[in-house]
C-alpha positions as CSV (number, residue, x, y, z in Angstrom):
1,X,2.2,-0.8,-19.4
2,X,4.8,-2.8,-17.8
3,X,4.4,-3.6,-13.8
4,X,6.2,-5.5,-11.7
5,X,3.9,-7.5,-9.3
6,X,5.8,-8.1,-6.8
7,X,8.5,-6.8,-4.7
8,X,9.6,-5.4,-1.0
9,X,10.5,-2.6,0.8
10,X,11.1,-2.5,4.4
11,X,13.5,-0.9,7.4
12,X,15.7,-3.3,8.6
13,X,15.4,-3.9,11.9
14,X,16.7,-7.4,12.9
15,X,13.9,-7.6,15.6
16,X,11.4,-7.0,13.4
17,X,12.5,-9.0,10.5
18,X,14.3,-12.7,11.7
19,X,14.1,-14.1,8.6
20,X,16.1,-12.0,7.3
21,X,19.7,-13.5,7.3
22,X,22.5,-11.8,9.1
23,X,25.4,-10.6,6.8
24,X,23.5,-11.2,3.5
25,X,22.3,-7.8,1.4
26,X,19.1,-8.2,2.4
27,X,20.8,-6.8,6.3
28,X,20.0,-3.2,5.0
29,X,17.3,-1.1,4.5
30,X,15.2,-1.3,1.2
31,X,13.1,1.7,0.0
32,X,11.7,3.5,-2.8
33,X,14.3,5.4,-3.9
34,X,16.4,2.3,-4.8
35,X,13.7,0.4,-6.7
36,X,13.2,3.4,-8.9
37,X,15.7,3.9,-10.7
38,X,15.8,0.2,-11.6
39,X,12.1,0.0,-12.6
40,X,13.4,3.0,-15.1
41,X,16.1,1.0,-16.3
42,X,13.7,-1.9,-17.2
43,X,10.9,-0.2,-18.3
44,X,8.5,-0.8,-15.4
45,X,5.6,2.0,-15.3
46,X,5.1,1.1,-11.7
47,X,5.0,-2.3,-9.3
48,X,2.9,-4.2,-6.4
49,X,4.2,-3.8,-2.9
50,X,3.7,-7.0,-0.9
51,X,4.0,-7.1,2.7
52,X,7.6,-9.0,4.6
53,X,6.3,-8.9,7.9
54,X,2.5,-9.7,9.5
55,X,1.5,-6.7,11.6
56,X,-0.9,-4.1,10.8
57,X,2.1,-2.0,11.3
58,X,3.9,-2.6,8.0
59,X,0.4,-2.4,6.0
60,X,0.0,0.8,6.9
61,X,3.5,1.9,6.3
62,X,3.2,0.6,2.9
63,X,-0.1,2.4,1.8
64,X,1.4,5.3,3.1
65,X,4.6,4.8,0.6
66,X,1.6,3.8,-1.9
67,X,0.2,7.4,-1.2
68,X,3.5,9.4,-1.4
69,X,4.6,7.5,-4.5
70,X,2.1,7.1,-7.7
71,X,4.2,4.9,-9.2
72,X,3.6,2.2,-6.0
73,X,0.3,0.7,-7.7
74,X,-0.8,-1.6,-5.4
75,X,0.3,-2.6,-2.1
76,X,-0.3,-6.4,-0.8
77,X,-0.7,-6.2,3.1
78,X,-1.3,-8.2,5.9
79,X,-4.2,-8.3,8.5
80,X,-4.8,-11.4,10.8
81,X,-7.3,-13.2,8.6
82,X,-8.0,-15.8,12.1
83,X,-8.8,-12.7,14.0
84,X,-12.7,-12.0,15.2
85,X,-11.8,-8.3,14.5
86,X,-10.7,-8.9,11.0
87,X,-13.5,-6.9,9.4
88,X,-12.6,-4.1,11.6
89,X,-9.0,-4.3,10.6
90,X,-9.8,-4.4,6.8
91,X,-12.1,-1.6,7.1
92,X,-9.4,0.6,8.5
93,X,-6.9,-0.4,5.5
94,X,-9.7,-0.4,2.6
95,X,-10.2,3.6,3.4
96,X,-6.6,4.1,2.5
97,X,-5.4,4.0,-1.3
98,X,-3.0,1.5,-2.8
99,X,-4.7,-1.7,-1.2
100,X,-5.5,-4.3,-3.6
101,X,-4.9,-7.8,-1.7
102,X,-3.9,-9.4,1.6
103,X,-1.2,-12.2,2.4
104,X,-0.2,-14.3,5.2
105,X,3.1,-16.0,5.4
106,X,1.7,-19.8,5.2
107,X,4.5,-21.2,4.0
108,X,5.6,-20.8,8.1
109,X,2.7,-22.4,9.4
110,X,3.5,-25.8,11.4
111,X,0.4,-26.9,11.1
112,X,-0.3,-28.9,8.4
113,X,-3.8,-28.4,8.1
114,X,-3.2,-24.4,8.5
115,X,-5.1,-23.4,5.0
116,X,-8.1,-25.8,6.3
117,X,-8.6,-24.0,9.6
118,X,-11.8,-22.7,10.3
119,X,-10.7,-19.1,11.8
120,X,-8.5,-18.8,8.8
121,X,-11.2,-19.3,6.0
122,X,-13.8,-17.6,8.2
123,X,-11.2,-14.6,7.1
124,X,-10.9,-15.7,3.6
125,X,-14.2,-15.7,2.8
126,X,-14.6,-11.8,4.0
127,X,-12.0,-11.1,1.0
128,X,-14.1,-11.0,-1.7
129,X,-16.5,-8.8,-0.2
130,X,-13.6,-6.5,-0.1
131,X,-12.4,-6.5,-3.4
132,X,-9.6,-8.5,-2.8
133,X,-7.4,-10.5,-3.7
134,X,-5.5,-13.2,-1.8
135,X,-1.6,-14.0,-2.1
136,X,-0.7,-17.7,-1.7
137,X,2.6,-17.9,-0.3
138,X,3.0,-21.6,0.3
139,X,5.9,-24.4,-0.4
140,X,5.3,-27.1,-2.9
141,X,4.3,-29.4,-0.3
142,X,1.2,-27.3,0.8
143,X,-0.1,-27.5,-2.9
144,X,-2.6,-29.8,-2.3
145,X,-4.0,-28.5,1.5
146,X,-4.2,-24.9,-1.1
147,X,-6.0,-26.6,-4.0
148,X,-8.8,-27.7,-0.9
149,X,-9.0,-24.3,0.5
150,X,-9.2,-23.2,-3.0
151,X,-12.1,-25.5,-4.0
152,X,-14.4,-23.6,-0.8
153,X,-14.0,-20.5,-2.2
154,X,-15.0,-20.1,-5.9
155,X,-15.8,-15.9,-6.0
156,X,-12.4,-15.5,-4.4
157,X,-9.1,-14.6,-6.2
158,X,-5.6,-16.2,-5.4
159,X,-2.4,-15.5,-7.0
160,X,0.2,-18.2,-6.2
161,X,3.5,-16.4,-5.3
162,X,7.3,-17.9,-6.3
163,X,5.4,-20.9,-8.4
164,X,5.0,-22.2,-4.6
165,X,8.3,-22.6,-4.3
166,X,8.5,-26.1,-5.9
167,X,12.7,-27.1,-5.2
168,X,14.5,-25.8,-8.4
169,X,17.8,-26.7,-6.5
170,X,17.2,-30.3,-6.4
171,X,15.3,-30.0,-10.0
172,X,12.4,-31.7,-8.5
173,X,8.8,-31.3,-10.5
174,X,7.1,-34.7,-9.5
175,X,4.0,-33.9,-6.7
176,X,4.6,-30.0,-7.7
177,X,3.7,-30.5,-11.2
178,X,0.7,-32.6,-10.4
179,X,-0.8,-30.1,-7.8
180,X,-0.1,-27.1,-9.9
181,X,-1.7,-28.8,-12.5
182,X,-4.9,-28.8,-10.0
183,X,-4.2,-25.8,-9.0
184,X,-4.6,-24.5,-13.0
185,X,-8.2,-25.9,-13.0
186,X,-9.8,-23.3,-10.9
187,X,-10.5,-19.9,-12.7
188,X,-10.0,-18.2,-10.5
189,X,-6.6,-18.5,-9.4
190,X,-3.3,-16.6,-11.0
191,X,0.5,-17.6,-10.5
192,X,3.1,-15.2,-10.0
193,X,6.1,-15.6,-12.4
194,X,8.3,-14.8,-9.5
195,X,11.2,-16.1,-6.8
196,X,12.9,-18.8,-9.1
197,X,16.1,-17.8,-8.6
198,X,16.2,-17.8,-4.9
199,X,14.7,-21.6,-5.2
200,X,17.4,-22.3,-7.3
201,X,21.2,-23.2,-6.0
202,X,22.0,-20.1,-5.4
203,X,25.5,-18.7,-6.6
204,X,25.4,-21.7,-9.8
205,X,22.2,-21.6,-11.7
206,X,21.7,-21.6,-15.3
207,X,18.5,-20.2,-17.1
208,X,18.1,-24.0,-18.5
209,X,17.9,-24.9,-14.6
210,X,14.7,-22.5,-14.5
211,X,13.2,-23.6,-17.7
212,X,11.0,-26.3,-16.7
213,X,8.9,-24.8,-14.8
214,X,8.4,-22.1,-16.8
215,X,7.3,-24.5,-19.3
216,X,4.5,-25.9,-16.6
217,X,2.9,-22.9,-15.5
218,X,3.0,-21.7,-19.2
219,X,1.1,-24.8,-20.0
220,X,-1.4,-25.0,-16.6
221,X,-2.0,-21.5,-16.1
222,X,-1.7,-19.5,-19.8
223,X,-0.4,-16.6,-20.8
224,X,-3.6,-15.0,-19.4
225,X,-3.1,-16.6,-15.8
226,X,0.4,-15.5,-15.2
227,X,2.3,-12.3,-14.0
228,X,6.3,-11.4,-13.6
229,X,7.3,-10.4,-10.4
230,X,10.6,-9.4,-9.9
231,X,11.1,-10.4,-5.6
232,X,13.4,-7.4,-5.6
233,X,14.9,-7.0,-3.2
234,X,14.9,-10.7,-2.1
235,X,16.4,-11.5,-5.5
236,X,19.6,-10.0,-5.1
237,X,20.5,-13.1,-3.4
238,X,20.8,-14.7,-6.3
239,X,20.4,-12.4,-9.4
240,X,20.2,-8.6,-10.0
241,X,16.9,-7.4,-11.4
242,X,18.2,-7.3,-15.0
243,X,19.0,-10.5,-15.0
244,X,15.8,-12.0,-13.1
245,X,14.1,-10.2,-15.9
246,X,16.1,-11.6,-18.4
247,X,15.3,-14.8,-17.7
248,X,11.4,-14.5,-17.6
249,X,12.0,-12.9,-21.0
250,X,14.2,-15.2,-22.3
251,X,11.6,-17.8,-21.5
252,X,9.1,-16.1,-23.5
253,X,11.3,-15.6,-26.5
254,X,8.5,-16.4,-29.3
255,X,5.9,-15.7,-27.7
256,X,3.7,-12.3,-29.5
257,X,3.9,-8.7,-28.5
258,X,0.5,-9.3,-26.4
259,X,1.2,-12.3,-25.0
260,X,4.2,-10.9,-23.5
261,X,2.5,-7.9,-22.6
262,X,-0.2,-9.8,-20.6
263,X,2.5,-11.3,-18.6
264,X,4.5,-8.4,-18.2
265,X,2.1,-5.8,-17.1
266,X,-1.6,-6.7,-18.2
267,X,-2.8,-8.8,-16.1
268,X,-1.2,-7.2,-12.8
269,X,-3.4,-4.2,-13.8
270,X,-6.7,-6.4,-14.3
271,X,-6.5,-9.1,-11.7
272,X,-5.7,-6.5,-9.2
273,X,-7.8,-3.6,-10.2
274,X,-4.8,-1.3,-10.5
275,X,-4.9,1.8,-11.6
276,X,-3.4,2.5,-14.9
């Protein structure tokens, strides 16, 4: 079973969503009925929605999708892990179907020592006592305050989204490649195969530009540590989905029918708990 674990949907409304750029094709309204069709095309048997904007709001819009739409496997939400009311809020959500993990938009954070923050692991730590799982979306440069946070919380699960965004444009790996490396010695921690292309120089990337960091993850995290995601619809700034795809696969060219299938479905459906 293939799954893509990790995607958007979302009604534009520039209010709502700022970092959204005006007069890109993100500037539009993204729903299920036009990832459908495309998860079809490539095979997917379903995908993991992850939250674009931090209210409670957009979770529960999501698991409702989740619930009109089988296919919607998992949703990825937001709740305000700093928040004294946090176990109230993930109460609320965990009575819902569809939610298999929590993110919050770090990579924002001015703070520098955000992921260290006493409110925000007080919340972290709840997570596992949920059943869930916890979405690292951070840049390169936050790898090491994430491989600390990590260390505190050995029963927890991470996924790192985008590779943490280490600067494919500028074909930098020094300081990402070391921390990742950290970052592969705790068990419990994934990394999402996901959001190259926008990290790339968009409008004149190669597949050879991508390559070596697919080559580190392959080698710190394993075949049994990693998970495509497509960023639809955030991709299309860069690539369609077929060719996002193609890339990963492309990558992986070699590699044996179950070792692709790990990556490409497998271990979606065990690290979140989705149903198959």
């Amino acid at each position: 079973m293939k799954i893509d674990a990790h995607q958007h949907f979302w009604k534009y409304d520039a209010t709502e969503y700022p970092w959204i750029g005006a007069g890109t094709v993100l500037e539009r309204s993204w729903m299920p009925e036009d990832l459908r069709p495309i998860l079809e095309g490539a095979g997917m048997a379903g995908c993991v929605a992850v939250q674009a904007r931090q209210s409670m709001e957009e979770s529960r819009w999501l698991l409702d999708l989740a619930e009109e739409h089988s296919w919607m496997r998992g949703v990825v939400g937001w709740v305000d892990l700093r928040s004294e009311r946090v176990d109230e809020e993930l109460g609320e959500l965990m009575g819902r179907r569809g939610l298999v993990g929590v993110r919050h938009v770090v990579q924002d954070e001015v703070d520098e020592d955000f992921l260290g923050g006493g409110a925000f692991c007080r919340g972290v730590g709840k997570l596992a006592g949920y059943g869930l799982a916890d979405d690292l979306l951070i840049y390169a440069r936050q790898l090491e305050s994430a491989v600390r946070m990590v260390e505190r919380f050995p029963e927890q699960r991470f996924v790192i989204d985008h590779l943490a965004k280490p600067e494919i444009r500028l074909g930098k790996l020094e300081g990402w490649r070391e921390w990742m490396k950290e970052m592969g010695k705790f068990p419990q921690v994934m990394c999402k195969v996901s959001g190259m292309v926008t990290e790339a120089a968009v409008g004149d990337w190669k597949a050879e530009d991508l390559r070596p960091y697919m080559e580190v993850v392959l080698e710190v995290f394993g075949v049994d540590r990693l998970m495509f995601g497509s960023d639809w619809p955030v991709c299309l700034l860069a690539a369609d989905y077929g060719r996002v795809l193609g890339v990963v696969e492309g990558a992986l060219e070699g590699f044996s029918v179950a070792d692709r299938a790990k990556i490409f479905g497998g271990n979606a459906l065990r690290f979140y708990g989705l149903e198959g």
